[in-house]
C-alpha positions in Angstrom: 8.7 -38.9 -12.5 6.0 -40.2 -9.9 3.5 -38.6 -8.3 4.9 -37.0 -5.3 7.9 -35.9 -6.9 5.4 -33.7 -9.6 3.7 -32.8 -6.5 6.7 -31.5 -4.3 7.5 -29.6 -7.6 4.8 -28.1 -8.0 4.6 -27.1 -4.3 8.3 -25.7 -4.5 7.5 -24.2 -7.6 4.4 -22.0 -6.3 6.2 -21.9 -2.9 9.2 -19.6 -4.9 6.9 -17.8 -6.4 4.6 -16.3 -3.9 8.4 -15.8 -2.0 9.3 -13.7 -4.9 5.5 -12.2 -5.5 5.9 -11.4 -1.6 9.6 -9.0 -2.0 8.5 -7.8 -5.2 5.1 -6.5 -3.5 8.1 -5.4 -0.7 9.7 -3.1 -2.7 7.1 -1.5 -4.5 5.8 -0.7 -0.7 8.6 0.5 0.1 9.6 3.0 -2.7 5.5 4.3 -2.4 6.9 5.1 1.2 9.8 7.1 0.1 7.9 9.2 -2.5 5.2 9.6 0.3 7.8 10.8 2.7 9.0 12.8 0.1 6.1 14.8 -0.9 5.0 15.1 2.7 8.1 16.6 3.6 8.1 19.2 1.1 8.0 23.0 2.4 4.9 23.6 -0.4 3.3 20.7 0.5 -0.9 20.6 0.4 -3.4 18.3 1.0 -4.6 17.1 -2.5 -1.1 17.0 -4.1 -0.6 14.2 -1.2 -3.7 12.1 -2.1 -3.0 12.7 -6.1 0.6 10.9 -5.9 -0.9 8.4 -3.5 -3.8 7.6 -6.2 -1.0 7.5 -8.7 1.0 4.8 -6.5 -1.0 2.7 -5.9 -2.1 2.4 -9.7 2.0 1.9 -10.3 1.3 -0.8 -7.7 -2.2 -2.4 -9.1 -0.1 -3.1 -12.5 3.3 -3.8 -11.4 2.7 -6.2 -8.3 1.4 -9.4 -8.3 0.5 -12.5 -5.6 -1.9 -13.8 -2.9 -1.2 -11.2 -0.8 -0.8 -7.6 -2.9 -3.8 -6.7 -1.6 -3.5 -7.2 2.0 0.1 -5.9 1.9 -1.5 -2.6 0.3 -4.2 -2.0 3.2 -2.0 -2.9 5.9 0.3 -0.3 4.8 -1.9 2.3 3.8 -3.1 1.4 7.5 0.0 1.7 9.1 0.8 5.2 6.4 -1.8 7.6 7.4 -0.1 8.6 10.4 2.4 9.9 8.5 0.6 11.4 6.0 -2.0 13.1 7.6 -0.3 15.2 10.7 1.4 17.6 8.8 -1.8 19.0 7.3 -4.7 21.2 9.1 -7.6 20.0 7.9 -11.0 19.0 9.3 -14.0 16.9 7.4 -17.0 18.9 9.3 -19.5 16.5 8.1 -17.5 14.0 10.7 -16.8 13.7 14.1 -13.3 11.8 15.4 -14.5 8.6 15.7 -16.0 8.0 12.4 -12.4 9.5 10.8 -10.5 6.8 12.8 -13.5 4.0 11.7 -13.0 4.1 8.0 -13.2 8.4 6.5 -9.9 8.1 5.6 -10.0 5.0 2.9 -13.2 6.9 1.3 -11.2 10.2 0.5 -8.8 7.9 -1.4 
């Protein structure tokens, strides 16, 4: 086997694997959405029951995803999430105003 042969394996090789890292990252994501929905959505729904499950998913994610990306793929969705999760529930931080929520008070609670 020459050189460039190895190498072209070796590319295709790591190539399938960060595919497959990528959709198994995916799917975690996307069942953390549904069991967000889901506790959102529920009539006895509260605040700190929210951010409990969401510490507990993503320490399901931390062990069971792997790849060059996991991490980005977690903030970007936790980015994208807290619309969801936050507008059903009345709650104020009165130590901060608006802006400084939007700039980064979310991701300390967690």
């Amino acid at each position: 086997m020459g050189g460039g042969h190895y190498t072209a394996f070796v590319h295709d090789y790591k190539k399938n694997e960060y595919m497959e890292a990528g959709m198994q990252c995916s799917n975690a994501l996307q069942s953390m959405e549904r069991k967000l929905r889901t506790t959102c959505n529920a009539t006895n729904a509260k605040f700190d029951n929210v951010v409990k499950i969401l510490g507990g998913l993503v320490s399901e994610y931390e062990k069971s995803s792997h790849g060059p990306r996991k991490w980005q793929k977690l903030a970007m969705f936790l980015q994208n999430r807290f619309a969801m999760i936050f507008p059903p529930f009345s709650f104020s931080f009165p130590f901060v105003d608006a802006n400084s929520m939007y700039m980064g008070m979310p991701f300390d609670v967690f």
